[in-house]
N, C-alpha and C positions, 0 to 999 in steps of 0.2 A: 764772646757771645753777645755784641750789640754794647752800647752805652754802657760805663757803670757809674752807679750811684754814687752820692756822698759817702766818706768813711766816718763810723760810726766809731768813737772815741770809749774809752771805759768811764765806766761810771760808780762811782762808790767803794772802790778800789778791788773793783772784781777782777780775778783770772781770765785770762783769754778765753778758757776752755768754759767758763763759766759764765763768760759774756754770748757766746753763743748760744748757750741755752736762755741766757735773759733773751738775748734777741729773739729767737724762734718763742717764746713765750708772752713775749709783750706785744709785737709786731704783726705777726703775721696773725692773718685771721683768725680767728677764735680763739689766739691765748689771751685777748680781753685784758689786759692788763693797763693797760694805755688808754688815757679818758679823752690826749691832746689829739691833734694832727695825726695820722697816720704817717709813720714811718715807711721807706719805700723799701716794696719788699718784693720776691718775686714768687711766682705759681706755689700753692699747695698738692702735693700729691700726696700716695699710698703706694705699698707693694713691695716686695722684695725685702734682702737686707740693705740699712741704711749707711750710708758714709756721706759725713760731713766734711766739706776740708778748705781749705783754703790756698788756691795757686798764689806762691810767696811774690812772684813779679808785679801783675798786677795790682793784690790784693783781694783778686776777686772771690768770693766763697761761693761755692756747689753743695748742691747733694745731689749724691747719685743714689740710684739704685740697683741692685744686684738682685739678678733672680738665673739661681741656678738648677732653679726646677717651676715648671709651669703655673701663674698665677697673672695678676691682671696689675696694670698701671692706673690709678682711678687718678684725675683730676677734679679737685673739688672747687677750689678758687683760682682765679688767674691773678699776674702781677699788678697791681696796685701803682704804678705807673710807666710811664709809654720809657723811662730809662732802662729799666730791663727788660728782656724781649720775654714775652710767651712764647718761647722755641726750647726745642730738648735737642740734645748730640742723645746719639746712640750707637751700640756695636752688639750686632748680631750675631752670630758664629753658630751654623749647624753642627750636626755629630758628626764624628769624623766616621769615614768607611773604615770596615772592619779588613784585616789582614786575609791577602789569599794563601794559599794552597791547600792541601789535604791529608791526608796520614799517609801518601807514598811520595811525595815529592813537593815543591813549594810555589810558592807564588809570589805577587806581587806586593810593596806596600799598602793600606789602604789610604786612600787621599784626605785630605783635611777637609771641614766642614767649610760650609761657605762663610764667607768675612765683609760684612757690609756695616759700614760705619758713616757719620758725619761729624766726625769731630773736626775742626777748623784746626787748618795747618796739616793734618793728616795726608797722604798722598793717592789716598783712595776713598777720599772723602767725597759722600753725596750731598744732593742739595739740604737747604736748610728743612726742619720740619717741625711746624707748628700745629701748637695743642689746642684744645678748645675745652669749653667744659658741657658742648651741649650736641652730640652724647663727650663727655671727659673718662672714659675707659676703653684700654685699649688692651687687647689679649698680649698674652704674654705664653708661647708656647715652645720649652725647653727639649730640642729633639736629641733623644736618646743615641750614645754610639751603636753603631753597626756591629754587629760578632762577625764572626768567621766568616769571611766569601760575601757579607752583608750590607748595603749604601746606607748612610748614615740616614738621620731622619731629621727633616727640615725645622730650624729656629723661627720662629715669627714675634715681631715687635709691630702689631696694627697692619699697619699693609704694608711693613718692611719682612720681608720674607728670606732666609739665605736657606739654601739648598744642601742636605746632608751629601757626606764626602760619598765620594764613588767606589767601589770595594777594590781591594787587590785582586788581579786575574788570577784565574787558576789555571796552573798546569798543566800544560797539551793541550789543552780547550781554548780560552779565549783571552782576549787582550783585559787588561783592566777594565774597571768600570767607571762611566759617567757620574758625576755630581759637581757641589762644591769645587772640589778643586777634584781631578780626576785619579784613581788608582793607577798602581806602577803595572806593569806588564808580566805576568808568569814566565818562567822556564817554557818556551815556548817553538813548534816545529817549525820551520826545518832547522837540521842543527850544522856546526862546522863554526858557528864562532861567530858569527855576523848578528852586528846589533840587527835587532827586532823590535822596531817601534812601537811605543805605546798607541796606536792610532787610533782607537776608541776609548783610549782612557782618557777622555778629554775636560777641562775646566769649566768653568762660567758656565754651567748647565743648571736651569737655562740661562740664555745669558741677559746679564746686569750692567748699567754704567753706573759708575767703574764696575771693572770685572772682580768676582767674588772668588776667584781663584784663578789656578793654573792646573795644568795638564801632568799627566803622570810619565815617569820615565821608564824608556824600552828595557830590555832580557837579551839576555847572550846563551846561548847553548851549545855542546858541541855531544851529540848524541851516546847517551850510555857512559857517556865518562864526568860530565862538569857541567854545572849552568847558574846564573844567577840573573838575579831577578830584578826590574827595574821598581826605584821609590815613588811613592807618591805625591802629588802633585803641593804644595802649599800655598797661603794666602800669598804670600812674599816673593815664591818662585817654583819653578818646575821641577818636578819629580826629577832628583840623577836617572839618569841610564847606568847600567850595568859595566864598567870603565872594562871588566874585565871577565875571562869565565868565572872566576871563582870568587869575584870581589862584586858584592849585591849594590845598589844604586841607593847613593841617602835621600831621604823625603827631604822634602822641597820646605824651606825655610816658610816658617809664619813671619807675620806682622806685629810690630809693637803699635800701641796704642795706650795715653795716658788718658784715661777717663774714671777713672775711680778710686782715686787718690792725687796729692799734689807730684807734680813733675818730680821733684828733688829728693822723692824717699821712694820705696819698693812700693810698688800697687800692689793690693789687698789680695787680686785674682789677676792668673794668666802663671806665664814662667819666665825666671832668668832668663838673657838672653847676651849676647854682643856688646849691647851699651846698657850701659846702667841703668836701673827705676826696674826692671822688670815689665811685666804688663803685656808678654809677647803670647799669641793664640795663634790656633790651626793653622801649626805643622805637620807635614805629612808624613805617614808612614816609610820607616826604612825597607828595602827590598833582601831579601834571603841568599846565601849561598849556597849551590849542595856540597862546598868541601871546602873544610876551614884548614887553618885560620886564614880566613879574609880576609881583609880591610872595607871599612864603607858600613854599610846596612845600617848607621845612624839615622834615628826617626828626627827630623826637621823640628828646632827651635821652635817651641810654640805648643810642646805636649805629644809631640809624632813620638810613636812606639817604636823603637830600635829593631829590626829583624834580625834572623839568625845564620850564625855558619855552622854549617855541619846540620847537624839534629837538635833539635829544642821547639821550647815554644818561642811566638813572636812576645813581644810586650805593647799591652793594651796602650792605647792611645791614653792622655793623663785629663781625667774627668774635668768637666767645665772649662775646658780649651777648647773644642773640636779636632785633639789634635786624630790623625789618621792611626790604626794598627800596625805596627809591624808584622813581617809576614814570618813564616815558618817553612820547617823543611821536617815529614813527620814527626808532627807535635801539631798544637792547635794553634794557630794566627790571634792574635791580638788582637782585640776589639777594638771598636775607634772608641775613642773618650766624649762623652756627652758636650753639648753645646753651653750657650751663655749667652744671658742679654744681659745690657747695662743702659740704665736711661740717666741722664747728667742732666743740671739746669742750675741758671743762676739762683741764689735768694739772697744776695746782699753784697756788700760793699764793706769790710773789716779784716782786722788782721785776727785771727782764734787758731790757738795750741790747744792740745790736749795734753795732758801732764805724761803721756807715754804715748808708741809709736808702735808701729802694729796690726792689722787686721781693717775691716771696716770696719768708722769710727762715728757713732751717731751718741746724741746727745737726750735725755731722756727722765724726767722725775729729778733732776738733782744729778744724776748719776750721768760718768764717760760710760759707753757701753764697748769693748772691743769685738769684733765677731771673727772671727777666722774662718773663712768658708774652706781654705787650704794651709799646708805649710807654713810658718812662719817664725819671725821672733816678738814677744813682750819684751819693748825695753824701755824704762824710766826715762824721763826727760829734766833734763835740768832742773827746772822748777817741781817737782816729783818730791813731794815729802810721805814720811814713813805712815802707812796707810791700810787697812784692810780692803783685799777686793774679794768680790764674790767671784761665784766661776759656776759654769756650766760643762764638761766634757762626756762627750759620748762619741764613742768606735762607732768604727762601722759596721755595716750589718753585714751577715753572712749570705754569700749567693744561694739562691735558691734551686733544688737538684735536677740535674739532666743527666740521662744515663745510656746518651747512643741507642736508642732503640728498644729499649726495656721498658719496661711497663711507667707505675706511679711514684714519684717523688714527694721529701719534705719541703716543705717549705724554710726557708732561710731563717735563720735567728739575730735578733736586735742586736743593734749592738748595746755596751751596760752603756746607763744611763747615771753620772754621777755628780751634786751639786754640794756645796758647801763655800766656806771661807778662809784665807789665809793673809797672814799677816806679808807684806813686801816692805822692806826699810829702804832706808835712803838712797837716793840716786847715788851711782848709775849701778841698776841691775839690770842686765837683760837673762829673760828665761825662753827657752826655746819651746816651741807650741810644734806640734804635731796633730794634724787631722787625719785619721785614718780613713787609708780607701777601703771602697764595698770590694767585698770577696768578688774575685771573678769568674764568671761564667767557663764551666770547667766540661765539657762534652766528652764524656769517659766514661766508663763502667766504675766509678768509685764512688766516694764522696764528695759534694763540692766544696770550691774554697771558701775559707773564712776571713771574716774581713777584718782588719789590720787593726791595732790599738791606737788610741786619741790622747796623748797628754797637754798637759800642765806643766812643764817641767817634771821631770820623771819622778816626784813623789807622786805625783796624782795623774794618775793613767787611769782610763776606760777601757775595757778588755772588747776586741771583736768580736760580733756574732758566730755563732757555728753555722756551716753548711748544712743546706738540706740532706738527707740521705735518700740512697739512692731504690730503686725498686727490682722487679725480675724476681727470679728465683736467686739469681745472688742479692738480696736485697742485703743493704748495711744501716746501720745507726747512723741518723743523726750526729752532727762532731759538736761538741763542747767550743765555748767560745775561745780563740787562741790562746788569753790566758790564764783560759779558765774561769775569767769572769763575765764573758759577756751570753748574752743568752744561746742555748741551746738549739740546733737547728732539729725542723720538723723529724720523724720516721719514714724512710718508706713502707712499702708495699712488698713482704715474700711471699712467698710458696709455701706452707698454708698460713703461716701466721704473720703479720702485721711485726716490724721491726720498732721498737724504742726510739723514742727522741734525744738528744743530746741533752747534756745536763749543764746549767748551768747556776754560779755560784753568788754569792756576795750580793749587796745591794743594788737595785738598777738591772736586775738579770733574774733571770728566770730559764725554764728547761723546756725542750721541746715536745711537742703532742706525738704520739706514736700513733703507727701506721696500723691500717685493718686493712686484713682479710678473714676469709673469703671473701666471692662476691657481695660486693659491688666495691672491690678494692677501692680505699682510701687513703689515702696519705695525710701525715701529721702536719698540720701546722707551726711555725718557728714561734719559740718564745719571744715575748718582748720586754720591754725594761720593768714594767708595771705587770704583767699577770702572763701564765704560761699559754703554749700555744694547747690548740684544742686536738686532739685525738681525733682522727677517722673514726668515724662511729652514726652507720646510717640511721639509731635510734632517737638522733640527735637535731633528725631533719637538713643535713647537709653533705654536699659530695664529699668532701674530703675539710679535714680541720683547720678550722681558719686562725690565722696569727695571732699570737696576744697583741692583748693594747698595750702602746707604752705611755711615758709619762710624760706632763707637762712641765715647764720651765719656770721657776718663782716668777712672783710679779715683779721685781725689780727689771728684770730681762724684756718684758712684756707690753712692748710701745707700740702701741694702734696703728702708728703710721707703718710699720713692717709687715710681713708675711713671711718669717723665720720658721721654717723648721715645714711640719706637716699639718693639716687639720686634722680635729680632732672632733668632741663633743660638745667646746665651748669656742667661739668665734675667735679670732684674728691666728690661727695657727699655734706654734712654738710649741709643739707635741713632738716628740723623741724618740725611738728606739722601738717601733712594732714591729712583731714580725709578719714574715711571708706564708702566704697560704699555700697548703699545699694542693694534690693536684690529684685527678681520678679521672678515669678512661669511659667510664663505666655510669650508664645513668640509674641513679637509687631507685626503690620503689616508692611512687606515689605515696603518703604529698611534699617527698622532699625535693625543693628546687635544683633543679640542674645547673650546674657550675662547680667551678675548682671553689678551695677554702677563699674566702675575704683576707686582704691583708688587714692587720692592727693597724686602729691611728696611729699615728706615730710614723709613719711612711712604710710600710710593711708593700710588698706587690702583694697581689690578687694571683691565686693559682690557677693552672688551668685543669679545662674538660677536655681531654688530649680526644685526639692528638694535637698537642701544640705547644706555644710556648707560653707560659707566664708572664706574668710583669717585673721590671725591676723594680727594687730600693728607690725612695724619690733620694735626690741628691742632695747634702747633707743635715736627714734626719736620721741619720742611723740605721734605716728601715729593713730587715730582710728581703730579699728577692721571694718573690712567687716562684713556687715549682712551676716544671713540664710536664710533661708525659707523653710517653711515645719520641719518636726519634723529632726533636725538637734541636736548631740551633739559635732560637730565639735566644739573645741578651738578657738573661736573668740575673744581672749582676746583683749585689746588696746596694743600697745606699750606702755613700760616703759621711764621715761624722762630722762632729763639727767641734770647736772651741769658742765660747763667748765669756769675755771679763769686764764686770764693772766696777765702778767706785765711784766715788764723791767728787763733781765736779767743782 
């Protein structure tokens, strides 16, 4: 990125990892520490989670930023000499399209979000793009995946814009859909065998130089007997075609990209892939067979959702990739997985470790901070002596209730919320970290799902939120968080009487609000880490019960310069585990205002005033999904959890 500076030598016999933090503390504007010369350093920013690192070739050190849920880039100071540039790399990725077909037959992959980057050396890199500080903030908007038959929804970094993936076709009806990179084609007329091109499932919509995806792959059918379905479209390549009738089309490969971590180790976000470091996004939805076993229906490197043979559901696209839906053959299609921005810039010239490897890795009061926005490993580093680290984990939240057609739902439950300390000895230990994904959006007369456990190495897990429950006269309870620890999803709505919320246990969790009836049916709000959700109860001046609040992160975790987690009641975010509001058809009587429950701080969604859809979980705060109501396929997923480790730099 332009000239680098002088390398900046240790001093006083500090650790690598702890010379970075002298650096950003002495150096850069406002740590005041330095009375000489100004040291050359590069832009001050804010936003996202932080990762510091250092590309071991040149020497050169970055911080990026991660925002895998909507917030702002603020620049406050620029670089402090004409050696480093004031320019940022960035990688954009929309949501990925949500998987086609429908409960009698299947459909097409959904396509991957759109992919716009300028990282140097990249092969789809855009021009260079420089910052200012007057105005120095720049929106940052994370588009959610697409559900079922649904076009993802567009990522923005300023006036860099990528376009949500296009959905998988549906069956007998139409070819894929437009976006990002384009849906695969449904089981489609006329039949006898002959591929059927994807022709409107097309890419680069609209289109970008370089282009922000590719096109979806065709469908074979042979009438009443076999058909399978073409993949969707990826950053990297085009949606397969359908090779054969019964063998469905794989999503089109994503793109790796190293920007938010050093080349030589796994990047923090994105997925395995081909070549090593990981770091690969929107891939595209795999395409369905109606008669297995198949071959094929692989969702594309980069988070594509795999589709089905035979009967099942698809598998959602994998959160903060863009990657596309897998599609389905009676069962529900896979949602596409949410988008991802990352802003990268120089700010110095040195070589800095951190004493362990793992997560995004920002520097902070004394303390390494690790953040795991997904999957990963903690592992010691050489120089790693025997050490107490804090830790934050929390589940995911539970998706918030949809029920085909039926009346009111609960709202989704927190996931728990758990913090404390453990002793780690001597190098080399590594511990496996698990981030649990938000329940997914489940469009069924049941319950919805719950969202997945968060550990620590499996002594210290966080239980998932419960599902909303559902409404109608088959109304059901609220579910219990998976394992039982995490909080309770809202009640729906029965036939006469209002249903129970899910109940949840142990620290960090709480149980969900139950549903009311009679009129002006209400549905419960989901628990959150910190306090239970609120009951449907028009006496209370609201439509239906809004999410509890969940809880904030100690202050060790708590560096100004980020935007972790959710807001809350006190400034810079890092609030956890709210839940989802639930949701009411029906307007109260005068003077209570109209709308579904609030979600809890903590990333809780907001329910809706059906007919409609609710909000989801913000991505990883653990948050509940917002109920529906009414025949809604809105994306009411939970939010995804998180894990964050610090200690003594």
């Amino acid at each position: 990125m332009g000239a680098r500076s002088s390398k900046i030598t240790s001093q006083n016999n500090r650790s690598d990892g702890h010379l970075l933090e002298y650096f950003r503390k002495s150096f850069v504007r406002g740590g005041g520490a330095n009375s000489g010369p100004s040291t050359p350093s590069g832009l001050t920013a804010t936003g996202g989670v932080i990762s510091d690192y250092t590309d071991p070739g040149p020497g050169t050190v970055y911080r990026a930023h991660i925002f895998t849920s909507t917030g702002t880039f603020d620049v406050s100071a620029l670089a402090n000499t004409p050696t480093i540039p004031n320019n940022v790399e960035y990688l954009v990725v929309g949501g990925g399209g949500g998987g086609g077909g429908n409960p009698t037959d299947g459909g097409g992959g959904g396509g991957a979000g759109g992919f716009r980057t300028n990282v140097s050396g990249h092969p789809l890199a855009g021009s260079t793009f420089p910052v200012s500080t007057s105005p120095g903030s720049y929106t940052v908007t994370i588009g959610g995946g697409g559900g079922a038959l649904t076009q993802g929804n567009p990522s923005v970094f300023g006036p860099i814009t990528s376009t949500g993936g296009g959905r998988g076709g549906l069956v007998y009806s139409d070819y894929g859909g437009a976006g990002g990179s384009g849906g695969g084609a449904g089981i489609e007329a006329p039949s006898g065998g002959a591929l059927i091109p994807a022709s409107t499932g097309v890419g680069n919509t609209p289109p970008t130089s370089p282009p922000q995806g590719n096109p979806g792959g065709g469908s074979r059918h042979i009438g009443g007997v076999a058909g399978a379905a073409g993949g969707g479209g990826g950053a990297g390549g085009v949606g397969g075609n359908a090779p054969a009738n019964n063998v469905g089309g794989n999503g089109g490969p994503g793109s790796q990209v190293f920007i938010a971590g050093p080349p030589a180790t796994t990047q923090p976000v994105g997925t395995p892939g081909p070549n090593p470091g990981g770091g690969y996004f929107a891939g595209g939805g795999g395409g369905m067979s109606s008669s297995g076993p198949g071959a094929g229906n692989q969702g594309g490197v980069g988070g594509g959702g795999a589709g089905v043979n035979g009967t099942g559901n698809g598998t959602p696209g994998t959160y903060a990739t863009g990657g596309g839906g897998g599609s389905s053959r009676i069962g529900t299609s896979g949602s596409g997985g949410s988008g991802i921005v990352v802003v990268r810039y120089q700010i110095g010239q040195l070589t800095a470790t951190a004493k362990a490897t793992g997560g995004a890795i920002s520097y902070y009061g004394g303390k390494t901070i690790h953040t795991f926005t997904s999957s990963g490993t903690f592992a010691t580093a050489p120089n790693w002596t025997a050490a107490t680290v804090e830790y934050v984990v929390v589940g995911g939240g539970g998706a918030g209730g949809s029920d085909a057609g039926q009346s009111n739902t609960g709202g989704g439950g927190g996931g728990q919320f758990i913090t404390g300390s453990t002793p780690i000895g001597a190098h080399p230990i590594s511990t496996a970290i698990q981030v649990g994904a938000g329940g997914a959006y489940k469009n069924a007369p049941t319950v919805a799902n719950n969202g997945t456990p968060s550990y620590f190495g499996t002594p210290i897990a966080a239980g998932g939120g419960g599902g909303g429950g559902t409404g109608g006269v088959a109304g059901a309870n609220g579910s219990p968080g998976t394992t039982g620890t995490g909080s309770g999803g809202g009640g729906g709505v029965s036939v006469p009487t209002g249903t129970a919320g899910g109940t949840g246990t142990g620290p960090g969790a709480t149980s969900g609000g139950s549903g009311y009836a009679p009129s002006p049916y209400q549905a419960g709000g989901g628990g959150g880490a910190g306090l239970a959700g609120y009951p449907g109860n028009p006496s209370q001046g609201a439509n239906a019960g809004n999410g509890g609040y969940g809880l904030r992160a100690p202050a060790t975790f708590i560096n100004p310069a980020q935007t972790t987690g959710a807001p809350g009641p006190s400034p810079g975010n890092f609030y956890f585990g709210g839940g989802g509001g639930g949701s009411t058809n029906s307007s109260p009587p005068s003077p209570s205002p109209l709308g579904g429950g609030s979600g809890g701080y903590g990333g809780g969604g907001h329910g809706a005033l059906g007919p409609g859809g609710g909000s989801a979980g913000i991505t990883n705060s653990g948050g509940g999904g917002g109920a529906s109501s009414g025949n809604s396929t809105t994306n009411i997923s939970g939010g995804s959890g998180i894990v964050i480790i610090a200690y003594p730099s």
